[in-house]
N, C-alpha and C positions, 0 to 999 in steps of 0.2 A: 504494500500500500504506500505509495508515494503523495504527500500532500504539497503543494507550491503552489506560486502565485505567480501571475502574469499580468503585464499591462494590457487594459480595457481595450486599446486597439488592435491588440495582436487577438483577442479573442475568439471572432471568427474564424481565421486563420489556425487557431492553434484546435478548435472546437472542427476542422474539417480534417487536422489533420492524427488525430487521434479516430475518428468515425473510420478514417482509410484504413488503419492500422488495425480494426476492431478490438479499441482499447475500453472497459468500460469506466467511467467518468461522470463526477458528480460538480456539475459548476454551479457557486456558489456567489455572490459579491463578496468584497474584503468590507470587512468590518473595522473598527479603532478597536477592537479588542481581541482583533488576530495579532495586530501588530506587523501587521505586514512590511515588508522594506517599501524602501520610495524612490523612487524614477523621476529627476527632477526636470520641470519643462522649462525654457527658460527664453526668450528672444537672443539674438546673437552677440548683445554684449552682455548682457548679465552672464552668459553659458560661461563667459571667460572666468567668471569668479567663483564658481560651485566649488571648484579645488579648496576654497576657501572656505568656503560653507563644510565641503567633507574631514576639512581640517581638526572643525572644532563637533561635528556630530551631525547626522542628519534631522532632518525634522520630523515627528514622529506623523501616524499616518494623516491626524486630523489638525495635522498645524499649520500654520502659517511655513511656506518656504521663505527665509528672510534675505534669498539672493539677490530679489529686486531693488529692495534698500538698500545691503550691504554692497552694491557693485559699485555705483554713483559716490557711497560717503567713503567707501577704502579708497577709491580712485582720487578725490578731492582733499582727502586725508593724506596717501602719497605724496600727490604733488604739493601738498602744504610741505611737509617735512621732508622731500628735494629742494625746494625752494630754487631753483636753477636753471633755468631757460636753453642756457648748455649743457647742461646734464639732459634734460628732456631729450636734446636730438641725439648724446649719445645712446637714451636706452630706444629707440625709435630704430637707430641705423643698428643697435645688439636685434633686436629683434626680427629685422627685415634679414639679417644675415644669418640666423636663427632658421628662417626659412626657407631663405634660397639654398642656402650652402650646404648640399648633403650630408661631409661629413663631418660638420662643426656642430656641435653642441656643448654649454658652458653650464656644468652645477644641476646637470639632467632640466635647463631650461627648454629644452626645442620642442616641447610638444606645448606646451606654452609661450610660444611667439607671438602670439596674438594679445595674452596678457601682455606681455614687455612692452608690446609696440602701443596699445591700449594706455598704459602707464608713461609711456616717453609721449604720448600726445599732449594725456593732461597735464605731467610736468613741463613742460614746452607753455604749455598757456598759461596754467597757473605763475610761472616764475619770470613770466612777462610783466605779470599784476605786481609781483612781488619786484620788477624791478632788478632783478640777478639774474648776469648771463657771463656763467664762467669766471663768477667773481664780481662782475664789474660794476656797478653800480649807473642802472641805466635811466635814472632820476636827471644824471650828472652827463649823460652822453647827448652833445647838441643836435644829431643828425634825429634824433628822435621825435616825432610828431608831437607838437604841443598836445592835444586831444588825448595821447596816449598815454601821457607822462600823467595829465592827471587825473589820470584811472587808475596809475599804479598806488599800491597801500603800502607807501611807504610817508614817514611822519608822524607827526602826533594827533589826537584827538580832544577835547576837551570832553569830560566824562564826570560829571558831580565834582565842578571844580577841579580836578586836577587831570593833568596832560599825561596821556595813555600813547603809544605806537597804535598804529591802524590796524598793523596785522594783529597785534594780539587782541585788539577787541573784536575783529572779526572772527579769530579762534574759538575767544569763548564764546559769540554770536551763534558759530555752526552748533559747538557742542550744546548750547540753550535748547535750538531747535533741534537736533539729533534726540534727545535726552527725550525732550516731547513729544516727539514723533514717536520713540519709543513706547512711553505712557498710554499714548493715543491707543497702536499697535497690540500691547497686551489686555488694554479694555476691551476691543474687538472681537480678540482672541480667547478670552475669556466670556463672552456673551455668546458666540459663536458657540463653545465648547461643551459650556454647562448651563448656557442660559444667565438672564439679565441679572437675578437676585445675585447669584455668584458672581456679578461684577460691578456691585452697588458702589462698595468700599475703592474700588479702582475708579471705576467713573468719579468718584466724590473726587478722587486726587487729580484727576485728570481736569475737573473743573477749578478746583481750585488754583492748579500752577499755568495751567494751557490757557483757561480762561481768563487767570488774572492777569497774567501776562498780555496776552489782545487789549485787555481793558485798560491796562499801562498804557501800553500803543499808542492806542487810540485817544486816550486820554492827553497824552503828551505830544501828538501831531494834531492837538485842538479838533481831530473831527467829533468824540464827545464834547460836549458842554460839562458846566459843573452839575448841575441837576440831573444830566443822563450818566455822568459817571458816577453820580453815589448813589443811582436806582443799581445799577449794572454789577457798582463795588458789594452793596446788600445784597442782589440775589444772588450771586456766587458765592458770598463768605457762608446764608443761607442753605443753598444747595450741599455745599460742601460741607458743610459741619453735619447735614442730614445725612447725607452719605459715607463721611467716614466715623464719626460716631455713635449716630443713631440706629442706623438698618443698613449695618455693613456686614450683617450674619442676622436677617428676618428669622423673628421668631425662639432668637434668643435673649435669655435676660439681659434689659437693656444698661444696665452694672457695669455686665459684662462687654457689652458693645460698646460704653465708654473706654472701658478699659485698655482693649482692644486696638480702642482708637488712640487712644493717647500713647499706645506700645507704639503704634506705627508712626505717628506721629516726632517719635521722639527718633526714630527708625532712617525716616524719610527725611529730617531739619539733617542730620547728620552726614548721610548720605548722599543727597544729592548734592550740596555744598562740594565736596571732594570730587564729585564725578564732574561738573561742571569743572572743575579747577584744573582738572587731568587733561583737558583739551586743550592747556596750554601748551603741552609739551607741543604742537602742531607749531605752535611762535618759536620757541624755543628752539626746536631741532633744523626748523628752517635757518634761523639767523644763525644760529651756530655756524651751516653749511656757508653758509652766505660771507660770514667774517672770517672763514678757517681760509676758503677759497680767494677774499682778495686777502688777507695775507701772505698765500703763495705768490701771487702776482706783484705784492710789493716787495718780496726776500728777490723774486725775478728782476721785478727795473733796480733793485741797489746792486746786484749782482753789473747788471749791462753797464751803468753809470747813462754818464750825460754825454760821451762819446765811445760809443761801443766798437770793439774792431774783432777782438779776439773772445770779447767775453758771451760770445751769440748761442754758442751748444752750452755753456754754463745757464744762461739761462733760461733756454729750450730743455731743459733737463729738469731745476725745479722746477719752474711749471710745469712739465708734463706729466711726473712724479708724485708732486705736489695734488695735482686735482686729482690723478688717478687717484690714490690715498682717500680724499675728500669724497670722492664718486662714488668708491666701494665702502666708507662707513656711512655714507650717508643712504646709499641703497639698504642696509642693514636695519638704520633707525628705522629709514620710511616702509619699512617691510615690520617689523614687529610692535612697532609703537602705534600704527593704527590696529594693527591686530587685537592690540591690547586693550583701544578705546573699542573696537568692536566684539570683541568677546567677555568683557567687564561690564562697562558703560551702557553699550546699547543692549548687549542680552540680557544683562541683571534687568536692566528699567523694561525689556519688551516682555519678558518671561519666557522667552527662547530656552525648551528644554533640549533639544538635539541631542536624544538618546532613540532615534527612529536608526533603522539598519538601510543599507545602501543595495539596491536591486543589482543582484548581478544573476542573470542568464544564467542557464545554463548552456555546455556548445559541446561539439563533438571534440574539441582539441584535443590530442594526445600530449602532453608533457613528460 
């Protein structure tokens, strides 16, 4: 007696080819309580990042696949902490060479060329924003289009009185909304899973920071008034206290559902503080790259001087040295440090459990 499962559209197919064979066969649908493996579908750039998803676990039968999110924010994550506009075209042209070139492959990359080449795009854009290309600081370079210079984030901000960098408040900015999204994401997937009463207590949170947050917004780019924002500020602070105090477990003593609430609460003030705070390292690892690389380039011009003759492979050497070094720690960060904001940060806040098994065939192979 063999029992296994197959994807819905092989069924026909698989259902003709057992009738040929006169095998006898009882078909069934999968259920969330076979636990069946998962076969993930995906359009053609998200497919690039499943490796990533299989990385940390697959998603179990009745969850959320989190590939569609997680391709976009690792990608925009990367190219944060490349920070390099010349690093971009280097992993762009790794990649392209990744594919063409039969027998080249770097670090078991070549079946992943599409990831590389995917990753040296967005780095390539992003680190135009960021104003670094190979060091240089392109704020400072004349032939650059006024328009473009000031799109780049690079500068200060003013931010409750005190002067903040650009990029790092757009860091913590993505990580704000990533964090949300997440929230959003597991109240879904929680009403989806067990139904709405089981996701009173997460909706409650989800109005309270999602919603207060819009309400800020809107408040602070004047399209509320004062009267609409202290109806808006009451029914949230309302909703939300209803929801994660009161009937955040219906039909238990409501003692208990304070209690409950104030656990999570003390839970949540804690917690998301720090997860929000982790998306700096995205400033961080950037400008690192950013001052590591034109410091090679200035050991480079004191090496050449102010009349160069002899001293030209001197400094065609640290440079080249120099960023390769820079290239390869920096591919290291922007490889594990979003990882870490993706399997920390957004799984802990989405409830990503990825303990689903991965569909694999069976085939004739002989090994």
């Amino acid at each position: 007696v063999l029992t296994g499962f197959a994807p819905t559209e092989d069924d026909d197919r698989l259902k003709t080819e057992l009738d040929q064979k006169a095998i006898y066969y009882i078909s069934e649908p999968a259920t969330a309580a076979d636990n069946p493996p998962v076969k993930l579908k995906n359009n053609w750039f998200a497919r690039n990042f499943e490796t990533l998803t299989g990385m940390y676990g697959m998603p179990v039968y009745d969850e959320f696949d989190p590939t569609p999110i997680l391709a976009p924010f690792f990608l925009l994550f990367w190219s944060f902490c490349m920070g390099d506009a010349g690093y971009g075209l280097l992993l762009i042209a790794l990649g392209l060479l990744l594919w063409k070139k039969p027998g080249f492959d770097l670090l078991g990359l070549k079946k992943h060329w599409r990831l590389v080449t995917t990753l040296g795009v967005g780095t390539f854009i992003i680190g135009i924003f960021l104003g670094t290309f190979f060091g240089i600081n392109l704020k400072e370079v004349s032939w650059i289009p006024e328009g473009l210079r000031n799109l780049m984030l690079v500068g200060k901000i003013n931010v409750g009185g005190s002067a903040y960098d650009v990029s790092m408040v757009a860091a913590v900015a993505i990580g704000v909304f990533h964090i949300c999204l997440a929230m959003v994401i597991k109240a879904v997937g929680i009403t989806r899973r067990a139904g709405f009463k089981a996701a009173i207590s997460t909706w409650g949170w989800v109005i309270l920071i999602v919603g207060g947050l819009i309400v800020a917004g809107l408040a602070l780019t004047q399209v509320l008034d004062a009267m609409a924002t202290k109806i808006a500020v009451i029914a949230v602070g309302v909703l939300s206290v209803l929801g994660i105090f009161i009937f955040n477990k219906p039909g238990r003593n409501p003692l208990l559902n304070i209690g409950a609430g104030l656990w999570d609460t003390y839970q949540m003030a804690t917690g998301l503080l720090g997860d929000v705070l982790s998306y700096i390292r995205l400033y961080a690892l950037g400008l690192a790259g950013g001052m590591l690389g034109a410091a090679f380039n200035n050991l480079g011009m004191m090496v050449l001087g102010d009349n160069p003759t002899w001293q030209w492979p001197f400094f065609l050497l640290i440079v080249l040295i120099g960023h390769a070094l820079n290239f390869a720690m920096s591919c290291l960060g922007a490889f594990v440090h979003p990882l870490r904001l993706t399997f920390v940060e957004y799984f802990k806040n989405s409830g990503y459990e990825g303990k689903g098994m991965d569909y694999k065939p069976l085939t004739n192979e002989i090994k």
